[in-house]
N, C-alpha and C positions, 0 to 999 in steps of 0.2 A: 396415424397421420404425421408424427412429428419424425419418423425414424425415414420417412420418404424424402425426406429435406437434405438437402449436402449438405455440408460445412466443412472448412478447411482444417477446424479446429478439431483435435481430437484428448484435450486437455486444458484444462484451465487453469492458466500459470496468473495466479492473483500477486497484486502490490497494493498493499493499504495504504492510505494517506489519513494521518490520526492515529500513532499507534499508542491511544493512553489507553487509561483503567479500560473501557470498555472489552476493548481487543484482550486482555489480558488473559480472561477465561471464559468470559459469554460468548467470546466471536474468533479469536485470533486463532486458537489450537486446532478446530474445527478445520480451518481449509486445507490442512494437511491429512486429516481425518476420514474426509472426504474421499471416496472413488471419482478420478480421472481431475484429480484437484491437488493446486501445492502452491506455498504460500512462497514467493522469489524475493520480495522487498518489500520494506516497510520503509515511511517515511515521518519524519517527524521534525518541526523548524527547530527543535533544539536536539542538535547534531549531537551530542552526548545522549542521552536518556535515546534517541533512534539509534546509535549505534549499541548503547546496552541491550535495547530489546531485541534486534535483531542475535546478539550472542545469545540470550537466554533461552531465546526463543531456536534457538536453530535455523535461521533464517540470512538467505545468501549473502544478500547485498541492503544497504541501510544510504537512506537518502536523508539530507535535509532542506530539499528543493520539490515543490510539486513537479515542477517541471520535467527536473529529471527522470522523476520515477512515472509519470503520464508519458513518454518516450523513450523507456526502456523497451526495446525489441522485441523482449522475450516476454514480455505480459501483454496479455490479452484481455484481461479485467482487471479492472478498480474497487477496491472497498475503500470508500468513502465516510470514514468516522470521526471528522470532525467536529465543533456544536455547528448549529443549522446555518449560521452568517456565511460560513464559505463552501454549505454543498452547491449551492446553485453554480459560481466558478468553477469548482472543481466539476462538476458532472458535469457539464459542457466542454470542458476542456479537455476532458477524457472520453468524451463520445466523439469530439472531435480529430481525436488522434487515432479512433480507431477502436476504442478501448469497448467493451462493455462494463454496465456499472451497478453496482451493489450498492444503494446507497441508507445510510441510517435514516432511521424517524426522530422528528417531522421531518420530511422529504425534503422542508424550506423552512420560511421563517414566515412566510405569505401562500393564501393560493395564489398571487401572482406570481412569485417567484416558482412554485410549484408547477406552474402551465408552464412558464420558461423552458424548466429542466423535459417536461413531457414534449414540447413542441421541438427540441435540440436531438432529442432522441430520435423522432421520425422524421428529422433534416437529415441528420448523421447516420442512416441507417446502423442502429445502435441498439443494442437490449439493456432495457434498464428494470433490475428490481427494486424496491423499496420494500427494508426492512424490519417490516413487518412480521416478525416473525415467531409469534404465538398463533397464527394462521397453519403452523406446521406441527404445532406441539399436540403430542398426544392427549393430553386433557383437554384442549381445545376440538380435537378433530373429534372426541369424543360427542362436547356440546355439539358439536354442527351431526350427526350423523342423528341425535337422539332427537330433534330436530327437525331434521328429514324424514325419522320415523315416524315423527306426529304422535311420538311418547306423551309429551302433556299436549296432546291433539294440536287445534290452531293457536300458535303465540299470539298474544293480544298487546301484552305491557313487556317493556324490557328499563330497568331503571336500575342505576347503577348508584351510588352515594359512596363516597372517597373521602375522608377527612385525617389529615396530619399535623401533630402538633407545631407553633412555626420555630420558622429557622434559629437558633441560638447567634448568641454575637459570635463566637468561636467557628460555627459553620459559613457563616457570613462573610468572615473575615479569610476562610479558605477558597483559595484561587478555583479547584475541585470544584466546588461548589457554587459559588459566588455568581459564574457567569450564567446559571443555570437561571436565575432571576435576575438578569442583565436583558432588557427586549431586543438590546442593539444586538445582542447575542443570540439570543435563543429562541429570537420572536412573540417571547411571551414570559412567565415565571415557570413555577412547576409542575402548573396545568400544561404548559406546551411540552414539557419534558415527559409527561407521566401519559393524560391523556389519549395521544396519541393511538397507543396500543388499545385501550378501551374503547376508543371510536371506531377504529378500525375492524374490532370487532364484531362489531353492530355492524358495519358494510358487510362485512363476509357472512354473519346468519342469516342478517335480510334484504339486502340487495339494495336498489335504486332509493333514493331519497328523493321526497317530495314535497318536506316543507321545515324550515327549521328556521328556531330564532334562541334568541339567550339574553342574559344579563355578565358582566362581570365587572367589579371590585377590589379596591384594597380598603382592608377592615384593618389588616393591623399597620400600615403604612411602615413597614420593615424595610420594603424595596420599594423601586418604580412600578414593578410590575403585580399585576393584579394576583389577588391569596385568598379570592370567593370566585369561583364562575358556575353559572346553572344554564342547564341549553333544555330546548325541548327537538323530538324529531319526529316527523310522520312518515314512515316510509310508503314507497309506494304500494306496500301489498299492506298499506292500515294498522299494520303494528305501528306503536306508539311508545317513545323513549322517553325519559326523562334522568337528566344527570346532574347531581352535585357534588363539588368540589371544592374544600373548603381546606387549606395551611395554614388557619390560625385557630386551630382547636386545642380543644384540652386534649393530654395525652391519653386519658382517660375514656375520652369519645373518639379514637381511632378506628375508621374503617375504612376495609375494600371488601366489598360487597355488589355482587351484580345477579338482579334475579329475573327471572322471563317467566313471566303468569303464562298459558295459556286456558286452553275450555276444558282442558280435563286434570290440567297439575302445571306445579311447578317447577323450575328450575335455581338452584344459586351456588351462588359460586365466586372467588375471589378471584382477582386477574393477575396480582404480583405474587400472591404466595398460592401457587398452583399446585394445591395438595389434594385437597379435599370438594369432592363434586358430590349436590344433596338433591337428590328427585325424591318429590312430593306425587304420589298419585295414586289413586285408588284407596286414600285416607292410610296410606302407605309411605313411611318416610325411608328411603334406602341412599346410603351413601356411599360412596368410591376412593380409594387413595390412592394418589398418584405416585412416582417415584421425583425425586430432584431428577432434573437432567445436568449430566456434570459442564455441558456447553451447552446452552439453553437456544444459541441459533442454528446448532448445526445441523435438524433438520430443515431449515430455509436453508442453507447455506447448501445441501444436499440438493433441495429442486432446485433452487438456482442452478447450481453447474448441469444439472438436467436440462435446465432453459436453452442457456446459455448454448450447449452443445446438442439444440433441438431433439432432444430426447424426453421431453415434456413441457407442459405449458407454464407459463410465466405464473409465480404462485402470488404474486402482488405486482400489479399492473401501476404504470406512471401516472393513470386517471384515477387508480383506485387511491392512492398515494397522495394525490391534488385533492382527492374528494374529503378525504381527513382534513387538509388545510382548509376549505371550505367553511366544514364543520366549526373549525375551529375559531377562524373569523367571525365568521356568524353570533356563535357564544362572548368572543370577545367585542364584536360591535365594530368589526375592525371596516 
């Protein structure tokens, strides 16, 4: 269905806006990596560190102006890797020029800011991703097939539990870091930085939500932003979630851990350190190892320029993107 579609495009000439750590190896090397993809500009408001990256990187042109680089001719898409305060600006501003747009998680800083960016999309006639991008990783695609196979039969519980010890004065005091528990910044603490990918996960194993609420806190009053949040979810096919998140733990009580009961076995498995997958079933415990990926987005970064150049379907939707901020509110009581 998608190959019957015209498009003028027949490659996807990307310019980043935000070219820090992230871009550097999870995401930046990737869109050159990619068939029918190449990375033309990067932009960054400190005119030096954007024109180093661009030499290091091998990459044409180096902007220190959104502007400029959202009205460069020769790009046709945006990656958007800013912290969350200026995606909603920038994806607006770049669907408005024309652009298609790739943007990081959280999609915003609010679901309202998140409905914004999805509502500017279908004004602008515009494609937008949200990267989400453990939706494409093989260890993921894995859980989701084993899943469909109804391997542990009907999933019933899906409960995830996250705990990090908290921030040091020294990480606090690094700009890196710092804004990342700034709300004016990032909408939330390190639950909105981390989270994200974990919710999102739960969208894509079980679909439609149908009732959610939460608590959240600060326990250790380090920052503004809240270092306890617990949400619960009911989706609409009756699986039932529950999630804590806790950055002020002992180092000692450290976890990422996410497990799915269902009627004949289990599932578990970690979401940041994607090595090791453990099914429980048939009083049978078997496990799996993944390999590192050396750029962890560049299978999203792959359907993406599939989307993009209607050669497949959009692998993270602007409502599916909104519905994470949703969640996330919800937990935070926002």
């Amino acid at each position: 269905m998608f190959k019957t579609e015209q498009s003028f495009m027949k490659k996807i000439n990307w310019g980043i806006i935000g070219c820090g750590d992230v871009t550097e190896l999870k995401s930046g090397p990737a869109f050159n990596k990619v068939s029918n993809s190449s990375l033309v500009a990067v932009m960054r408001r400190n005119a030096a560190k954007a024109e180093d990256y661009a030499k290091r990187h091998a990459v044409p042109r180096w902007y220190s102006n959104a502007e400029q680089l959202i009205n460069d001719p020769e790009i046709n898409a945006v990656y958007i890797a800013t912290p969350p305060s200026s995606h909603e600006e920038y994806a607006i501003a770049a669907m408005h020029a024309g652009k298609h747009v790739y943007v990081e998680k959280p999609m915003a800083t609010s679901y309202a800011g998140a409905l914004k960016i999805a509502a500017a999309a279908k004004s602008a006639n515009s494609k937008i991703v949200v990267a989400h991008y453990r939706r494409q990783q093989p260890f993921f695609l894995k859980i989701k097939q084993l899943l469909a196979d109804k391997v542990i039969g009907e999933p019933l519980l899906a409960a995830i539990r996250f705990a990090k010890a908290a921030l040091t004065e020294t990480e606090l005091a690094d700009p890196k870091m710092a804004w990342r528990v700034d709300p004016a910044i990032a909408g939330g603490g390190l639950f909105h930085d981390l989270a994200p990918h974990q919710l999102d996960l739960m969208i894509y194993f079980f679909g439609a939500v149908q009732k959610v609420n939460g608590i959240a806190t600060s326990q250790g009053s380090n920052y503004d932003a809240d270092d306890l949040v617990a949400g619960n979810i009911l989706f609409s096919n009756k699986v039932a979630f529950s999630g804590t998140w806790c950055f002020n733990a002992a180092a000692e009580a450290a976890a990422d851990i996410c497990e799915i009961t269902g009627t004949k076995g289990k599932l578990s498995f970690p979401v940041f350190d994607t090595s090791v997958l453990t099914l429980l079933t048939n009083g049978e415990t078997v496990t799996e190892q993944f390999d590192a990926l050396p750029h962890v987005q560049q299978p999203m970064i792959a359907a993406t320029v599939n989307y993009f150049l209607n050669e497949g379907p959009n692998p993270c939707r602007a409502d599916e993107g909104a519905e994470v901020m949703r969640l996330m509110d919800a937990f935070a009581e926002k």
